[in-house]
C-alpha positions in Angstrom: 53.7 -29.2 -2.5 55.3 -31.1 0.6 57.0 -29.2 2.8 60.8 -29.6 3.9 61.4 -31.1 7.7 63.6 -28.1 9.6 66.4 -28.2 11.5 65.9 -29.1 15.2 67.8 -26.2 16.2 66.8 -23.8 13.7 63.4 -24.4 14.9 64.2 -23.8 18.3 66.1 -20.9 17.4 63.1 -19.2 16.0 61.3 -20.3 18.8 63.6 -18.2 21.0 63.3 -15.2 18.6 59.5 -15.3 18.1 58.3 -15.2 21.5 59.6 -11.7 22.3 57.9 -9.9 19.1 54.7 -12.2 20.0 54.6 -10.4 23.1 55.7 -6.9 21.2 52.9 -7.7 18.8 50.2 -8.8 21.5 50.5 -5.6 22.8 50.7 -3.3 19.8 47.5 -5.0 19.4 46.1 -4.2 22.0 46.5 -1.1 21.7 45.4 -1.0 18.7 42.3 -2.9 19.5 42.0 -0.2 22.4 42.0 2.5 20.2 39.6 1.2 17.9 37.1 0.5 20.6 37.4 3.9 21.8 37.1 5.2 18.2 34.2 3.6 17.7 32.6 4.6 21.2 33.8 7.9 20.4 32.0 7.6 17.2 28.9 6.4 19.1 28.9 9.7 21.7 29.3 12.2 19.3 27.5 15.1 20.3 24.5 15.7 17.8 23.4 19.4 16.5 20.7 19.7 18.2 17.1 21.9 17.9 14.9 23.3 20.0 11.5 24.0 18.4 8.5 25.5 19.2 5.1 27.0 18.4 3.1 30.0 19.4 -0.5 30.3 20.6 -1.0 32.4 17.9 -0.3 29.6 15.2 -2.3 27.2 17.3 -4.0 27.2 20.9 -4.2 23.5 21.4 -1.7 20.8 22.4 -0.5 18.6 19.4 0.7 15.5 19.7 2.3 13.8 16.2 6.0 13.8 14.7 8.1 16.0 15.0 11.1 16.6 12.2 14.3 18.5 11.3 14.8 18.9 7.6 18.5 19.7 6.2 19.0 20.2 2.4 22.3 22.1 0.9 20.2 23.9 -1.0 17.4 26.4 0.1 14.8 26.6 -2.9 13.0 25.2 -2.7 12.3 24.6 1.0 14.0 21.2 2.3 10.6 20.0 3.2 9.6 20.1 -0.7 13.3 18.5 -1.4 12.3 15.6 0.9 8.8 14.5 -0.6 10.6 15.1 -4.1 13.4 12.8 -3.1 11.9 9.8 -2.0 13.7 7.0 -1.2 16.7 7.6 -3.4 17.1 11.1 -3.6 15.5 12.5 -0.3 17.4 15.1 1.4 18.4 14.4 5.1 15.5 14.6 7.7 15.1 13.1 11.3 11.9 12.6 13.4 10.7 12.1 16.8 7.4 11.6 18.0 5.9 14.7 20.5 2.8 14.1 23.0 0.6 17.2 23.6 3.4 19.5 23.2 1.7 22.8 23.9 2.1 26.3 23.0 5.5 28.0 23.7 7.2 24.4 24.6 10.3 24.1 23.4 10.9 20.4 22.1 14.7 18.9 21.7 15.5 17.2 18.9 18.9 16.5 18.6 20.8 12.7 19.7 18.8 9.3 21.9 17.1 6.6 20.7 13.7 8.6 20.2 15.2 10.1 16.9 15.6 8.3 14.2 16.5 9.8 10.2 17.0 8.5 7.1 19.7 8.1 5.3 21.6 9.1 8.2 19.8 7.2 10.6 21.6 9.6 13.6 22.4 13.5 13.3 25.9 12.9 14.6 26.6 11.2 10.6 26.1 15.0 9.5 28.7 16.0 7.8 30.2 19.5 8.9 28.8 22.5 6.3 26.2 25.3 5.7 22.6 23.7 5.7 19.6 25.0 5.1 17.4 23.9 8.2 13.5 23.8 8.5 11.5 21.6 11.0 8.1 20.3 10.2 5.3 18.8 12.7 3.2 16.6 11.4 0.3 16.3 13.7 -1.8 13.2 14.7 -5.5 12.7 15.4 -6.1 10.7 18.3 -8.9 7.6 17.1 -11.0 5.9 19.8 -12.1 3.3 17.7 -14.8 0.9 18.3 -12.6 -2.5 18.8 -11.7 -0.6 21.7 -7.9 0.7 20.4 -7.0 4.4 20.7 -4.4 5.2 18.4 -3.1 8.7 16.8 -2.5 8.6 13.3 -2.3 11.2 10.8 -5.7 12.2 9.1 -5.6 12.9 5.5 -7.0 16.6 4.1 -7.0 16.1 0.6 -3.6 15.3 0.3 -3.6 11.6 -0.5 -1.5 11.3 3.6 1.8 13.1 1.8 2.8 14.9 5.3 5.2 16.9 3.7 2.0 19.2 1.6 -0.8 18.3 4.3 -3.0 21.2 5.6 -2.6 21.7 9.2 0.7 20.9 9.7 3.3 22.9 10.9 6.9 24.0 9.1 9.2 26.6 9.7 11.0 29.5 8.0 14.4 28.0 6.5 17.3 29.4 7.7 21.2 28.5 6.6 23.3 27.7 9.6 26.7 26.0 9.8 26.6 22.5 11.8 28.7 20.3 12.9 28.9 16.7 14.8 29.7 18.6 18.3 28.0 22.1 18.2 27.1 23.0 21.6 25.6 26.3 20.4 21.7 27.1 20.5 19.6 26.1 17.4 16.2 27.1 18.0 13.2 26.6 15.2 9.8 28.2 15.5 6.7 26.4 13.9 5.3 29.7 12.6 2.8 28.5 9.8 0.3 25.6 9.2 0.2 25.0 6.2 -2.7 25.9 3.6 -5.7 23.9 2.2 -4.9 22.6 -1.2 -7.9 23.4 -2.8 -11.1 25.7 -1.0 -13.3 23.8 1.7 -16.9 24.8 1.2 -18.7 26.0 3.9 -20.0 23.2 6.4 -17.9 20.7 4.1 -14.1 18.7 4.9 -11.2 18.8 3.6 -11.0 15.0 3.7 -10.3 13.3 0.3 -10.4 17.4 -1.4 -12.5 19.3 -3.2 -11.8 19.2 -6.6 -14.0 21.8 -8.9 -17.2 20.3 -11.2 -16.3 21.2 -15.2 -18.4 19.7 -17.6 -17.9 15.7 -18.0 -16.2 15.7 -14.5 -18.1 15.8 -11.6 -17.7 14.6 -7.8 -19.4 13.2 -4.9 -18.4 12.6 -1.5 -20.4 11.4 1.5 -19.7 10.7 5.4 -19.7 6.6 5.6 -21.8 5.5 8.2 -19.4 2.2 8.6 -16.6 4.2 8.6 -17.3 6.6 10.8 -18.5 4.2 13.4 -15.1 1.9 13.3 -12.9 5.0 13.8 -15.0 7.1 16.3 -14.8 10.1 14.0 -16.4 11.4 10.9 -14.5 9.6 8.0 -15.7 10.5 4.5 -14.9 8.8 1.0 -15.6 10.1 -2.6 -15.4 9.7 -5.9 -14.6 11.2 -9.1 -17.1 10.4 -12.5 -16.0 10.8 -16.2 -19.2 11.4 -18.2 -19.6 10.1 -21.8 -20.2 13.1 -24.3 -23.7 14.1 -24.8 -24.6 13.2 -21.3 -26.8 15.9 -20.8 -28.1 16.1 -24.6 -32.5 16.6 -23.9 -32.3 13.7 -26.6 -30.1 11.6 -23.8 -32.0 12.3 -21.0 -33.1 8.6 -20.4 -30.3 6.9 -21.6 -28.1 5.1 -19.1 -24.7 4.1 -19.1 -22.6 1.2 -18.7 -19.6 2.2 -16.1 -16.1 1.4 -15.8 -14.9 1.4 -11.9 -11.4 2.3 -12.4 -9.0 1.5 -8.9 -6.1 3.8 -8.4 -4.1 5.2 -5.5 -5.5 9.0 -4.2 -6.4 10.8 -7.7 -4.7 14.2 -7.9 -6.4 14.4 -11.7 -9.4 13.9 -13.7 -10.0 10.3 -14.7 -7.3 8.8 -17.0 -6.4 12.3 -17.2 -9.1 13.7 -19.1 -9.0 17.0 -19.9 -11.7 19.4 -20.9 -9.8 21.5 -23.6 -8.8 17.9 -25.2 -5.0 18.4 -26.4 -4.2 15.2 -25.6 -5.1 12.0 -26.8 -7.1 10.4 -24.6 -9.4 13.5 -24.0 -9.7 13.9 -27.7 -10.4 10.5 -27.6 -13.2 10.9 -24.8 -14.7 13.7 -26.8 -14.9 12.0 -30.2 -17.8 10.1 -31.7 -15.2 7.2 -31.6 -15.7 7.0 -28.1 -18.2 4.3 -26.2 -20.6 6.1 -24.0 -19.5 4.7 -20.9 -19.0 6.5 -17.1 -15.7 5.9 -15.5 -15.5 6.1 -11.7 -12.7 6.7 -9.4 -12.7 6.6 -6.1 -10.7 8.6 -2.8 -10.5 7.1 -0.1 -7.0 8.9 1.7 -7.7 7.0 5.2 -5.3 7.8 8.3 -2.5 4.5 6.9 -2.3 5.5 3.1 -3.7 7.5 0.2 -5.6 4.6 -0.3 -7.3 1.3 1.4 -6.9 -1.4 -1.0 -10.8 -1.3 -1.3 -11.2 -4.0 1.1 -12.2 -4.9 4.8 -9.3 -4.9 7.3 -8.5 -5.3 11.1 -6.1 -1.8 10.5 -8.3 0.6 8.3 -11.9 -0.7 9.1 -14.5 -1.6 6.1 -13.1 0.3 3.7 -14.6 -2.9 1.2 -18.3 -2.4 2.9 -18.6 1.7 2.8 -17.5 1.3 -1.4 -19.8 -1.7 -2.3 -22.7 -0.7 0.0 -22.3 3.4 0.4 -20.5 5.1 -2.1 -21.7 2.8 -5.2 -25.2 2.9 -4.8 -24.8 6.8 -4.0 -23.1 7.4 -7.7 -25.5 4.8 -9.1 -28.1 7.4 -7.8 -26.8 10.1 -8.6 -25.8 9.6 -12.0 -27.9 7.6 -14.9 -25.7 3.9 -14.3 -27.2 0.7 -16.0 -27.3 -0.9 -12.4 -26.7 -4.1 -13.3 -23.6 -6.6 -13.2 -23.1 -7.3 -17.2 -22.6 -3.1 -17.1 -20.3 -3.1 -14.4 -16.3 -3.7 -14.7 -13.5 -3.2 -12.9 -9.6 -2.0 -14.0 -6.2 -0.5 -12.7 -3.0 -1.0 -12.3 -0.3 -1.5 -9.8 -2.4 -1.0 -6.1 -5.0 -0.3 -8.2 -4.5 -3.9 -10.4 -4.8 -5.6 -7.0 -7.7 -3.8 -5.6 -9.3 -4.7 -8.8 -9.1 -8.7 -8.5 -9.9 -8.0 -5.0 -12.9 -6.4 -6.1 -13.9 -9.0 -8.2 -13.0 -11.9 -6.1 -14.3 -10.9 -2.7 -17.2 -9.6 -4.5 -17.9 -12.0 -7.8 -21.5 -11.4 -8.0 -21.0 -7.1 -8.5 -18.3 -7.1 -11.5 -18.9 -9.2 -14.8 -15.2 -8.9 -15.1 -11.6 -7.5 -14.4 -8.6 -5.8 -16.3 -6.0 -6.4 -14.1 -2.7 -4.4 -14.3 1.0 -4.9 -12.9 -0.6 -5.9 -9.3 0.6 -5.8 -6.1 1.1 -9.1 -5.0 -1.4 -11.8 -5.8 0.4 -14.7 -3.7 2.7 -13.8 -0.4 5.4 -16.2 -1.3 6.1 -13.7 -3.9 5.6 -10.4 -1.8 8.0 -8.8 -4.2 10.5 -11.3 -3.9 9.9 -12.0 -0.7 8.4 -15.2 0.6 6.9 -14.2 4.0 6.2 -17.5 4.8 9.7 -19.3 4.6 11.7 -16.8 4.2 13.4 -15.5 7.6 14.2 -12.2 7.0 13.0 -9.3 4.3 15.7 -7.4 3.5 18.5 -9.9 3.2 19.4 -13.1 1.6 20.8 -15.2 4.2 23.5 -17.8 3.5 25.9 -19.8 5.9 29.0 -17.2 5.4 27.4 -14.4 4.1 24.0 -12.1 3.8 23.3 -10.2 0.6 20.9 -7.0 0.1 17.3 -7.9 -1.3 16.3 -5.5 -4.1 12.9 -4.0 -4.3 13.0 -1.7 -7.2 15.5 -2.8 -10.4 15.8 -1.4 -14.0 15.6 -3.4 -16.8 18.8 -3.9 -16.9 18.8 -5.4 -13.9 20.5 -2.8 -12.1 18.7 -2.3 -8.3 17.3 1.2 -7.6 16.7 0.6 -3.8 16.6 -1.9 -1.4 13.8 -3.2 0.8 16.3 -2.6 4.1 16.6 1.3 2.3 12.5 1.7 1.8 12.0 0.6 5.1 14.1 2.5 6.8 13.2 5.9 5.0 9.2 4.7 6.0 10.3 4.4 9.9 12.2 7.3 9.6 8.2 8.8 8.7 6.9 7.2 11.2 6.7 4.7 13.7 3.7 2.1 14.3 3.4 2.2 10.3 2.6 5.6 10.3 4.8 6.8 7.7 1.6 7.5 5.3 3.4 7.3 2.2 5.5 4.2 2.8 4.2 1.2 0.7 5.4 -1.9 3.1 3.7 0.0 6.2 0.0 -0.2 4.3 0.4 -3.4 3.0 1.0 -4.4 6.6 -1.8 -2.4 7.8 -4.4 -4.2 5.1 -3.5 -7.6 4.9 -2.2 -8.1 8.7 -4.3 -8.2 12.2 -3.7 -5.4 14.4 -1.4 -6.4 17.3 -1.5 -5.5 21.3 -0.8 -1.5 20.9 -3.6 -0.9 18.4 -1.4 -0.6 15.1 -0.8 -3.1 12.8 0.9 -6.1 13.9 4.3 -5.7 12.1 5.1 -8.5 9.6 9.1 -8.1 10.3 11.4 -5.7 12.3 11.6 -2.5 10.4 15.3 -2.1 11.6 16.7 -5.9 11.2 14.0 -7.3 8.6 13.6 -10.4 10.6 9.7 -11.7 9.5 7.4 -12.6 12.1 6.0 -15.6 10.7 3.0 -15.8 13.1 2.0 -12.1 11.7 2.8 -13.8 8.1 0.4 -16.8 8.6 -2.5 -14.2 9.6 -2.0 -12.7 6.6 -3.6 -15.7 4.6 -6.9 -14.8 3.8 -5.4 -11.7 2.1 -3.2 -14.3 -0.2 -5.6 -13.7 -3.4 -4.2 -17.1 -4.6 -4.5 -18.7 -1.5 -8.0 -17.3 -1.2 -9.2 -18.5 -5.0 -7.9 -22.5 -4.3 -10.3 -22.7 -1.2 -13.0 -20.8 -2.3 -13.3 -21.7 -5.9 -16.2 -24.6 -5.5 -18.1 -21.5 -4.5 -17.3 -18.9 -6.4 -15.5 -20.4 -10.1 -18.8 -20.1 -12.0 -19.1 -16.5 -11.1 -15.6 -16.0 -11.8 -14.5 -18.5 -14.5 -13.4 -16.4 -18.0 -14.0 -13.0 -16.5 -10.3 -11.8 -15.7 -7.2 -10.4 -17.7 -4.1 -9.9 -16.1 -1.3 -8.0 -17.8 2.6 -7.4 -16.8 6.1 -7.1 -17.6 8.1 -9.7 -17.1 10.8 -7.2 -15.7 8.7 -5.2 -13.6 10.6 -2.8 -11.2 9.0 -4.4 -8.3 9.0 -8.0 -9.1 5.4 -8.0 -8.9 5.5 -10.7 -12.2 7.0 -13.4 -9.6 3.7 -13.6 -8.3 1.7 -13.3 -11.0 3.5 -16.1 -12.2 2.8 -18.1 -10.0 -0.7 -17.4 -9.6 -1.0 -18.6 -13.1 0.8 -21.5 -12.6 -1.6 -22.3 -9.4 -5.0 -21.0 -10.9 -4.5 -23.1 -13.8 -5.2 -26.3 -11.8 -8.7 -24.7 -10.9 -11.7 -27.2 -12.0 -15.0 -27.5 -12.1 -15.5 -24.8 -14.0 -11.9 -24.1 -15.6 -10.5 -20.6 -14.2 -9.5 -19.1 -17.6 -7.8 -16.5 -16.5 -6.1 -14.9 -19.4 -2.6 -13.4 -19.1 -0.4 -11.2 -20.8 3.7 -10.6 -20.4 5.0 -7.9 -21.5 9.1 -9.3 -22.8 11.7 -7.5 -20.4 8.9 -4.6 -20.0 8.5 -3.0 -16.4 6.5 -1.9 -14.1 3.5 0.1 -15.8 3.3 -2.3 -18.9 0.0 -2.7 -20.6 -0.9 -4.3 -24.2 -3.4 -1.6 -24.4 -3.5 2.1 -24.7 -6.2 3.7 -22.4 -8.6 4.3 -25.1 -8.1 0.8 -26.5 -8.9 -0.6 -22.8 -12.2 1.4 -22.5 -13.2 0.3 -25.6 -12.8 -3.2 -25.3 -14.4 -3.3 -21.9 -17.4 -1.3 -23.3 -17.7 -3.7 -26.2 -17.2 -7.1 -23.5 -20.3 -5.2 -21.8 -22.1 -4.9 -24.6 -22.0 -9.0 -25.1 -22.9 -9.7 -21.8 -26.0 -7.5 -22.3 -29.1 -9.6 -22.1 -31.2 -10.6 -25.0 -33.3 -7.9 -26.1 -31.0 -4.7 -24.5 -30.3 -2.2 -27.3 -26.4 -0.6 -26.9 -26.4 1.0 -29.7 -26.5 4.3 -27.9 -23.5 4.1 -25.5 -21.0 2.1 -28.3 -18.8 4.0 -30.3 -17.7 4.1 -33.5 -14.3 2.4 -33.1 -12.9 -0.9 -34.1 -14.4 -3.9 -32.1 -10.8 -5.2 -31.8 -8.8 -2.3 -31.4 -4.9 -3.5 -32.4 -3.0 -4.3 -28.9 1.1 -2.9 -29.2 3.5 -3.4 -26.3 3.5 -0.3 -24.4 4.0 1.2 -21.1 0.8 2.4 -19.1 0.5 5.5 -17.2 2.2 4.9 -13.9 -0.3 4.1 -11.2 2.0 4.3 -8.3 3.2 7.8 -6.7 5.5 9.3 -5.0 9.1 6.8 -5.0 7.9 4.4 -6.6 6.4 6.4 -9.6 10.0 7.9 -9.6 11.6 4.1 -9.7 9.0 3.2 -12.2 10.2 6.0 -14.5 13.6 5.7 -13.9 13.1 1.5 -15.4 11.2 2.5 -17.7 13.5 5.2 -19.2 16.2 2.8 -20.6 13.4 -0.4 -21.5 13.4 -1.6 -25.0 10.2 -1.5 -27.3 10.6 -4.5 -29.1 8.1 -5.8 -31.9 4.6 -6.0 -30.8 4.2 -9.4 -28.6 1.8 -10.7 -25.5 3.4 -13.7 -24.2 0.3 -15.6 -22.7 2.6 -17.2 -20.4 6.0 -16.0 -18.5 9.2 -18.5 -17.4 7.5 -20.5 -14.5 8.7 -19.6 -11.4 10.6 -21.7 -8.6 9.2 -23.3 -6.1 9.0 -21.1 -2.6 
């Protein structure tokens, strides 16, 4: 619509008015401005409760250096330290940390306010609200690594625990007690560290705690042993192990020479029997196991809680050493010896799902000629320009979309219905709240950083983005490459495709809570260009089915791997005494596998599953193809 001319002297009539309440307004604004600025710096310098805490000689003699935290719940049972590893990302009660260097006995330690402290989901203790809180502190304490590349760095050590510093034996906690705080007590708050906390299960005499000490029964048993390669890298005895599932009848007189096929199964730190066997068999897998249905095969698990993660991602890396080397070259050939194990590549497969489904087509890629083939589940990643939905190499920052006018969050865990359960600003922040230099322990971004990336100037993984801003380091990115599973298949594939070609299964939903099919996606879309032989890589989507999806139930998964064994057996090799009774194609319905993650992100697995639909029994061989990066 056109506008009318005005008057010539109206206009300068309101001329004459406006320029007194422009100057009225101009100040009322600056005043206003005033006060918001000193709002907000008043905001800024609010006085933080603050904690003294100590420990006495009697609890321990030595200096500890490691992180320090103050835990606050509203609720005392149970303790706010068991509130917080409950909670995870999502639901974690309120905690702050701060790392200490060789506090000693009877030093009192302030944590309070300063850049040194930082919590999560109130990043400052001045964002408490004012109310009755139950208050414990916790010190989780470091081992100090002079490793042989030269770096000293303290880290966390594992006891059996799978890194989860919240339970870890040897740390420190206090008694909770309920006091009232608010943003600008000036009163005393002292905490006293007056407990370490217990083993989880007995340490024999002369024996570790590292990676536990689970007890025999009769088709479990374990083995650990110190790694030579291990122990050399980190300056310091470092010990892996591994659980083995025994077929039934194993020690039948009339078995005594039989040996067995076996089933390497990757996972994160197991806290249970294989597949969750059980001896007194009221489930279904253990009845399973125990039945003359079952294939005689071993199943094999590995721990390997390493001072990063509950896990290593069963590889070589710059961070964690060669974790890859001491499995393959150590820890194998020790089971194989210890137990009666058909060594020999047509009896040896690999499966898991989740970290475990890409440490298994690491397994078998980095190392074609040990594996005769792969079930791979949900996995982590198989090509960085999905890293969840993050392309690390393009992208320029991780935890938001970024737009001329506007940013917008980046999920990294979603329900079905699309809904997002966290964000990958929200994990990160709760894994620097656990620690700095990627030393969280539990936090999922911090390992994968720490396994696929170089180790930068300070000794600790180089970090792949800022954990408070999200902006990616793209030079830390392009390092990453040879971990890029896709990446590594198109350059290597004239050498290894004939040991690889047919030999792996990879299974998803095509709503998984992580966004881990983006990737898989696309590493079907890239592997199917592969010549000379033909990859022939099978797939299988699970429609609008999360993380955790498999076509198979467990039993149907052993069984078809025993009976893929069996064919590859060479001419003249009876199997008749390790294959079972059941079905040589065992029916494969949509369902959701046992969750292989822990901790948040078994939570945020659970909580997409819970609403999922079970539609009609379908495998898609192929999913929407994804965009280009």
């Amino acid at each position: 619509m056109q506008q009318r001319a005005r008057h010539p002297r109206l206009s300068w009539l309101a001329t004459i008015i406006a320029i007194p309440v422009l100057l009225l307004f101009g100040v009322l604004s600056a005043r206003a401005q005033g006060s918001a600025s000193t709002s907000a710096a008043s905001s800024q310098g609010l006085a933080s409760p603050a904690f003294t805490v100590s420990f006495g000689p009697g609890v321990r003699s030595t200096p500890i250096t490691g992180r320090l935290f103050v835990i606050i719940s509203r609720s005392g049972n149970p303790a706010p330290r068991l509130q917080a590893d409950q909670g995870g990302v999502t639901d974690t009660v309120p905690f702050w940390g701060e790392d200490v260097t060789g506090m000693r006995p009877g030093q009192s330690v302030v944590l309070g306010g300063g850049p040194r402290v930082y919590g999560y989901p109130l990043t400052s203790l001045a964002r408490l609200p004012a109310g009755h809180y139950w208050v414990q502190a916790l010190l989780n304490v470091y081992t100090t690594f002079h490793r042989s590349d030269g770096s000293v760095v303290s880290l966390h050590l594992p006891c059996g625990d799978g890194n989860d510093l919240f339970v870890s034996p040897g740390n420190l906690v206090s008694q909770p007690v309920r006091v009232y705080l608010h943003p600008g007590a000036r009163y005393p708050l002292h905490l006293t560290l007056s407990q370490v906390l217990p083993q989880l299960q007995p340490v024999p005499p002369g024996g570790t705690c590292q990676q536990g000490n689970p007890p025999d029964s009769a088709h479990v048993k374990h083995i650990k042993i110190e790694s030579q390669v291990l122990t050399k890298f980190w300056g310091h005895p470092m010990y892996i192990a591994a659980d083995i599932l025994l077929p039934r009848g194993y020690f039948d007189p009339a078995n005594r020479n039989v040996r067995y096929p076996v089933i390497w199964h990757q996972t994160h730190f197991p806290f249970a029997n294989p597949f969750g066997f059980t001896e007194h068999g009221t489930d279904p897998f253990s009845r399973f196991w125990l039945s003359a249905a079952a294939p005689k095969v071993i199943v094999v698990e590995i721990r390997h809680e390493n001072p990063y993660f509950d896990d290593s991602y069963a590889v070589n890396s710059a961070n964690l050493g060669p974790y890859g080397t001491a499995i393959t070259k150590e820890l194998m050939p020790a089971v194989d010896t210890h137990f009666r194990i058909i060594n020999a590549r047509w009896a040896r497969t690999v499966t898991g799902g989740s970290t475990g489904g890409w440490e298994t087509m690491a397994q078998q890629v980095f190392y074609p000629r040990l594996y005769s083939g792969a079930w791979v589940g949900y996995p982590d990643p198989l090509d960085f320009h999905f890293h969840q939905n993050i392309n690390i190499y393009g992208d320029p920052n991780a935890y938001y979309q970024l737009h001329a006018w506007a940013k917008f969050p980046r999920p990294a865990a979603r329900s079905t219905n699309g809904d997002t359960i966290w964000t990958t600003a929200a994990e990160n922040h709760w894994e620097l709240a656990l620690g700095d230099h990627g030393r969280s322990g539990l936090g999922q971004w911090d390992i994968w950083q720490a396994v696929y990336g170089p180790e930068g100037s300070n000794g600790y993984p180089a970090p792949i983005w800022d954990k408070v801003t999200g902006t990616i380091n793209h030079s830390v990115a392009r390092a990453w490459q040879p971990m890029d599973i896709d990446r590594y298949l198109a350059a290597n594939w004239p050498r290894i495709g004939k040991l690889l070609a047919g030999r792996i299964r990879v299974f998803v939903g095509t709503q998984d809570t992580f966004f881990l099919n983006d990737a898989v996606q696309a590493f079907q879309q890239n592997t199917a260009t592969l010549i000379h032989p033909k990859a022939d890589i099978r797939f299988c989507y699970g429609l609008n089915q999360p993380h955790g999806f498999s076509p198979y139930t467990d039993e149907q998964l052993i069984t078809i791997m025993a009976r893929y064994m069996a064919r590859h057996a060479p001419q003249g090799v009876s199997t008749k005494n390790w294959l079972g009774s059941a079905p040589a194609t065992p029916t494969a319905p949509n369902r959701t596998g046992p969750v292989q993650d822990r901790g948040s992100r078994a939570r945020a697995t659970a909580a997409a599953q819970a609403p999922a639909v079970q539609t009609t029994p379908t495998c898609l061989p192929s999913a929407p193809a994804v965009p280009p990066s």
